[in-house]
C-alpha positions as CSV (number, residue, x, y, z in Angstrom):
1,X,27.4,-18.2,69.5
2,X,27.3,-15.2,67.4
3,X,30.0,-13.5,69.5
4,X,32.2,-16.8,68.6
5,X,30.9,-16.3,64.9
6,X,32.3,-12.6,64.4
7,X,35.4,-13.4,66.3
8,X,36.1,-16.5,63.6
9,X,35.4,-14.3,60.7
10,X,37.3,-11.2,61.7
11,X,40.0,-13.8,62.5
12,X,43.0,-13.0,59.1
13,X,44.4,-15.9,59.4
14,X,41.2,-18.4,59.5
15,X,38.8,-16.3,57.8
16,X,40.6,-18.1,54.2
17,X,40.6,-21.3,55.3
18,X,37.2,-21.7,56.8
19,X,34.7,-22.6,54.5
20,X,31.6,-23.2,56.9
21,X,32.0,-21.3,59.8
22,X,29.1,-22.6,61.8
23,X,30.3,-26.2,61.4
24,X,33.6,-25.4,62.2
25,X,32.0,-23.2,65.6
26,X,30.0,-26.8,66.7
27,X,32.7,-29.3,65.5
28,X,35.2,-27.0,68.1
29,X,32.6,-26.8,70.6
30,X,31.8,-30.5,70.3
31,X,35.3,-31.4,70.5
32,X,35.6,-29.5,74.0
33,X,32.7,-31.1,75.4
34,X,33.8,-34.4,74.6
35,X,37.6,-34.0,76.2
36,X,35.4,-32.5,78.9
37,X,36.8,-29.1,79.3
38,X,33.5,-27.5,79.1
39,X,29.8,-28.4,78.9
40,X,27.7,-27.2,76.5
41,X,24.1,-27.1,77.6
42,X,20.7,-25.5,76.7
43,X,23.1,-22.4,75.9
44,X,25.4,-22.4,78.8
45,X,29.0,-23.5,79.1
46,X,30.0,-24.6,82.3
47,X,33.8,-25.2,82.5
48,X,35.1,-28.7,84.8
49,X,37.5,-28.4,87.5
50,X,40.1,-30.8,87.6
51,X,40.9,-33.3,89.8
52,X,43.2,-32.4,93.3
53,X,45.0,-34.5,95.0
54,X,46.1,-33.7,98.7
55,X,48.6,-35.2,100.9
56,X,47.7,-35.8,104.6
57,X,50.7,-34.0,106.3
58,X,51.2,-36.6,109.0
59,X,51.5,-38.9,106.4
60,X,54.1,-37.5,104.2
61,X,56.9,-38.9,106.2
62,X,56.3,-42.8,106.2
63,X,56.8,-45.2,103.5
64,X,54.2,-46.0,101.1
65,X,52.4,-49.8,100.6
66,X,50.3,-51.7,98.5
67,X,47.4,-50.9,100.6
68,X,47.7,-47.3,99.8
69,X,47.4,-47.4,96.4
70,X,44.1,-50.1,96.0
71,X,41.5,-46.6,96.2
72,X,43.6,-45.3,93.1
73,X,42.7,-48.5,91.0
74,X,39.8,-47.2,89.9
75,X,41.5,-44.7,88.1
76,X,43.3,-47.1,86.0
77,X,40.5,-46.6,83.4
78,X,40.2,-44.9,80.2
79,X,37.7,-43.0,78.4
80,X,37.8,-42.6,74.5
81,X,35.4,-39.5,74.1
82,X,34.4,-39.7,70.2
83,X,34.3,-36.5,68.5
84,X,33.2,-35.4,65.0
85,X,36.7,-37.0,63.3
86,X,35.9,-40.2,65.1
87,X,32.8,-41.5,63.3
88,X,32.0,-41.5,59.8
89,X,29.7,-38.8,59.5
90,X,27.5,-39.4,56.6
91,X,26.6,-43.1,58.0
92,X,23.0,-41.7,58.5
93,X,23.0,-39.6,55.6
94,X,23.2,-42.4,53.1
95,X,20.4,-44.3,54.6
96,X,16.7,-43.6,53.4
97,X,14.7,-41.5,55.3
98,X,12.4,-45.0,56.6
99,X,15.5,-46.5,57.5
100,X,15.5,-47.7,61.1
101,X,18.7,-46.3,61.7
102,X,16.7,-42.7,61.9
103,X,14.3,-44.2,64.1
104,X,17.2,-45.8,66.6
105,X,19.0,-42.2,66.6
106,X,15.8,-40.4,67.6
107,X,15.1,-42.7,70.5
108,X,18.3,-42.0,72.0
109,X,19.6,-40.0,74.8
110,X,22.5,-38.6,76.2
111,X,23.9,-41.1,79.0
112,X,21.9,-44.3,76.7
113,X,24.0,-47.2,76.8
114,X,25.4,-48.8,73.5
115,X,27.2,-51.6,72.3
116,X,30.2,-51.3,69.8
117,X,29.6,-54.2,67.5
118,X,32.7,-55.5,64.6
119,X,30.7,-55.7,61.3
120,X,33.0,-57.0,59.1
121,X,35.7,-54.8,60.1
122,X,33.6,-51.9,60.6
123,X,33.1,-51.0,63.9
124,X,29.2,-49.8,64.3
125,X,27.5,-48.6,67.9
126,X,24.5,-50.5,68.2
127,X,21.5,-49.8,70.4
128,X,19.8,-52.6,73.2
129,X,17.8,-53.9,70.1
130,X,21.0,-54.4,67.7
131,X,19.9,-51.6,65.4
132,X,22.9,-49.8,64.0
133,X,23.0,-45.8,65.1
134,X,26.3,-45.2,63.8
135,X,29.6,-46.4,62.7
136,X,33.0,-45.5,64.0
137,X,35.6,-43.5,61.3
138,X,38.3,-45.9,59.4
139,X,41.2,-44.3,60.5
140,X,39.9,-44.3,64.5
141,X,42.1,-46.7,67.0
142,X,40.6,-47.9,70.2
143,X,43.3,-47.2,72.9
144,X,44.7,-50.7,74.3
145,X,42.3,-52.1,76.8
146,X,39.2,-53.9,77.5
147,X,35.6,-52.1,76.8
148,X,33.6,-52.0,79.9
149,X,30.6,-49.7,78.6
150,X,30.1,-47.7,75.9
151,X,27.3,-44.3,76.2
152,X,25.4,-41.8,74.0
153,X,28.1,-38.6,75.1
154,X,26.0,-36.4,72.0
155,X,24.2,-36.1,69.3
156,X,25.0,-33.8,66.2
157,X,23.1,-32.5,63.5
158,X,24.7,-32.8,60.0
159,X,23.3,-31.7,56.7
160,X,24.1,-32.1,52.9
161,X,25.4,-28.8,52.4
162,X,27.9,-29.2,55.2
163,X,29.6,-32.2,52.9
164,X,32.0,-30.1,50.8
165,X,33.1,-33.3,48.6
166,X,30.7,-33.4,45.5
167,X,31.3,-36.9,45.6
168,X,30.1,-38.0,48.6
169,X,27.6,-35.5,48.5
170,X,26.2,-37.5,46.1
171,X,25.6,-40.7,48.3
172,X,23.5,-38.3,50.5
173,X,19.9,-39.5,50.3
174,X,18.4,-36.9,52.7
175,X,19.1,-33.6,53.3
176,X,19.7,-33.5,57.2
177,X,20.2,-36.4,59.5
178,X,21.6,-37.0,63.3
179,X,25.3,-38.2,63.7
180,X,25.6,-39.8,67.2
181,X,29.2,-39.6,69.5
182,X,29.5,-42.0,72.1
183,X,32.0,-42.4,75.2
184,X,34.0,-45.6,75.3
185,X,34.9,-46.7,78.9
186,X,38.2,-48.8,78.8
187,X,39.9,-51.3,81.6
188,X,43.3,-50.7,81.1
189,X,45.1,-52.0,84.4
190,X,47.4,-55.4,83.0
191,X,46.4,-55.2,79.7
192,X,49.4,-55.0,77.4
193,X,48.2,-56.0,73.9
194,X,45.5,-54.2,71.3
195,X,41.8,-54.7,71.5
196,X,40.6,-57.8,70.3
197,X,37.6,-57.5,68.1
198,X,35.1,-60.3,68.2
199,X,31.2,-59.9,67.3
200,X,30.5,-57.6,70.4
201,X,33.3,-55.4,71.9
202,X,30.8,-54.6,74.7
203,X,29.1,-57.2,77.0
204,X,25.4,-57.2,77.3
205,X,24.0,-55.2,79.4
């Protein structure tokens, strides 16, 4: 971290237009995990191989069919990894320090399932017991498909001084407080329209 620190500050063209370098070293880091590129953990970064797919040379000559293909349906799926610019950050922070949304984030772990609940056109993530742990950002579009699950992918610390507008630093009622990401697992295979939002976008569990 403090090697990625000096390089962002000795960086001419950043260095002006960074005004937190910390939170912009952990929003980037975050943002990598969550595409997947790299996994951050207990210090170490361990990069992902891709996926490789080989043709059987004694196959290469004949003619495709159906059959071939039903292994690869599985792959029809996508995955919405949230990062920082997907939720609304300050959810948390504007809650009370007794409220149970505190209580819900600290229960949770990496790999907990969640349910992404339509609260009046808000989209929140919920936990087993319906307590809100965060809510989605405005401006963030599900890709077309049907949710199949939805899991805790990280958990973030944010803080009042990172919020650099004064007025919504104002709404903050506690100084520190945990913002939660999730990954969204979505059916896509002959699905042609948007999401459909009802109460729950997620079955129970």
């Amino acid at each position: 971290m403090g090697d990625l620190t000096r390089v962002l500050k000795e960086d001419t063209a950043l260095a002006g237009t960074l005004k937190d370098v910390a939170a912009a070293l952990e929003q980037g880091l975050l943002y990598l995990h969550d595409s997947q590129v790299l996994i951050v953990d207990k210090g170490k970064t361990v990069f992902r191989s891709a996926m490789t797919i080989r043709l059987i040379p004694e196959e290469a000559k004949r003619r495709f069919v159906q059959s071939d293909f039903e292994p690869l349906y599985g792959l029809d799926k996508k995955y919405a990894q949230l990062g920082l610019a997907d939720v609304d950050l300050g959810f948390a922070g504007r809650k009370s320090a007794n409220d149970p949304v505190h209580r819900a984030i600290k229960a949770l772990q990496v790999g907990d399932p969640l349910f992404v609940v339509d609260a009046g056109g808000k989209l929140e993530m919920r936990n087993g017991q319906g307590i809100t742990a965060g809510r989605l950002a405005q401006k963030f579009r599900l890709p077309i498909g049907t949710i199949e699950s939805v899991t805790v992918s990280a958990i973030a610390h944010r803080s009042k001084r990172q919020v650099q507008d004064a007025g919504w630093a104002k709404t903050c009622k506690i100084d520190g407080w945990e913002v939660v990401l999730c990954s969204i697992c979505l059916a896509g295979r002959g699905k042609t329209g948007s999401v459909t939002t009802g109460v729950s976008l997620a079955g129970k569990g």
